[in-house]
N, C-alpha and C positions, 0 to 999 in steps of 0.2 A: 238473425236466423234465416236461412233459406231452406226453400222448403219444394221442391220438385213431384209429379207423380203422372204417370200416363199408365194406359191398360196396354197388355199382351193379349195375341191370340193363343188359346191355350194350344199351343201346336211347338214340334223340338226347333225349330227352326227360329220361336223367339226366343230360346236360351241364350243364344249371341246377342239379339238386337237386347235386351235384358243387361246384359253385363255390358255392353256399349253403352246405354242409360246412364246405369250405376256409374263405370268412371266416370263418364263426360260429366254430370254432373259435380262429381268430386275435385275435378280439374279444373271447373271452372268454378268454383268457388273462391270468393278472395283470400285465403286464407296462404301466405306466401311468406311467415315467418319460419315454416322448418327447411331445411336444405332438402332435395330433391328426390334424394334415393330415401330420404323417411318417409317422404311423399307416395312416393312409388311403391314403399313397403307396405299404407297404407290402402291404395288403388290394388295391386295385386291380391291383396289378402281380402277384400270387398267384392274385386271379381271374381273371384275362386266362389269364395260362400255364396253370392248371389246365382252362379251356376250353379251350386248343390240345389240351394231352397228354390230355383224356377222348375227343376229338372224334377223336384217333387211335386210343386206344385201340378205338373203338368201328368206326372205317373201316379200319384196319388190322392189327389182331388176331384172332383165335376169340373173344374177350370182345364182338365183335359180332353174333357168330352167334344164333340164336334160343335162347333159355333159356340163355344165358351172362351172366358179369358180369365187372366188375374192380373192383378196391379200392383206396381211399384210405387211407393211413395220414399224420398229420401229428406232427409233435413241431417242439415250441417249447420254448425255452430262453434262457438270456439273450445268446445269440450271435445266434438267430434264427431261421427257421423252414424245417424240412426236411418237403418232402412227397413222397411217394414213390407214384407209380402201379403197382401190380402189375396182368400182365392175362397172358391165354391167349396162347399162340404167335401168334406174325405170321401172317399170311395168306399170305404170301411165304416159302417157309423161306430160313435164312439171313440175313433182310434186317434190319438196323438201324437204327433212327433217327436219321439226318443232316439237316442243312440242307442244302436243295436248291438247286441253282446260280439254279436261280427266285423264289427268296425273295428278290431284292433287285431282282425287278421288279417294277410297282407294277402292270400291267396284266393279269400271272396271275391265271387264276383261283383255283387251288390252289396250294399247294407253300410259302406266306410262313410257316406255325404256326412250325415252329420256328427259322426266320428270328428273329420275336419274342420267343420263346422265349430262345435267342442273346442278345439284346440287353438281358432285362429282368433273367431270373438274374442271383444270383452266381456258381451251379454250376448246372450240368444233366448228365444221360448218362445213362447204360441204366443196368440195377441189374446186380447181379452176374452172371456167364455160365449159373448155375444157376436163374436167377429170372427172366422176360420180364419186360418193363417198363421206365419212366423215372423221373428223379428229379428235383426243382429244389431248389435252397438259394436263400434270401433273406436277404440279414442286416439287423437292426435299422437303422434310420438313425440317426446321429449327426449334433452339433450340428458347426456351424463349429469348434467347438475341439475335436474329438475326442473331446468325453465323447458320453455321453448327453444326450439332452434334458431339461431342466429342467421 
């Protein structure tokens, strides 16, 4: 297993250095049995969701506040890849990350993140009731015949 993690400034400008993390991490992992574009299928859909959950982290948390942050932690293995956002309490107390009934219009301006979130995961959900934050699991892609990629 490898196991990656560093903090963000809660500021928009670390949503990029954030999804920079996330793949580079995923790219350098020794894992080089699937062909490249399942590779790619995986890294694109890990950057996507880790911009939804930093871009909340940073709009809906204290990890937005001035001189805050939130943290990445990633692990890969040969099932696949678990990244996990920690960040400072909600802004809202109480409130948890749902899909919003808006996330399946296309004309919202807000509220679709974890609509796609929803749809790209294998897993997603908050981390434990002691720890603010979210989580996504991605698993490796396999071939048509259920191995790995050749």
């Amino acid at each position: 297993m490898t196991v990656a993690f560093t903090s963000f400034p809660g500021l928009p400008t670390s949503v990029a250095a954030a999804r920079r993390f996330v793949t580079g991490v995923i790219r350098l992992y020794p894992w080089t049995t699937a062909p490249a574009a399942m590779l790619d299928e995986v890294i694109d859909q890990a950057e996507l969701i880790t911009s939804e959950l930093a871009t909340n982290a940073i709009r809906h948390t204290r990890s937005g506040d001035p001189g805050q942050t939130f943290t990445i932690r990633v692990s890969l293995d040969d099932w696949g890849v678990w990244t996990q956002i920690s960040t400072l309490a909600p802004r809202v107390r109480c409130s948890v990350p749902h899909v919003a009934m808006t996330g399946c219009d296309p004309f919202t301006e807000h509220g679709r993140g974890l609509f796609l979130v929803e749809q790209l995961a294998t897993r997603w959900g908050t981390l434990a009731p002691w720890q603010d934050g979210v989580y996504f699991a991605l698993c490796w892609p396999t071939d048509q015949h259920g191995t790995e990629g050749e």
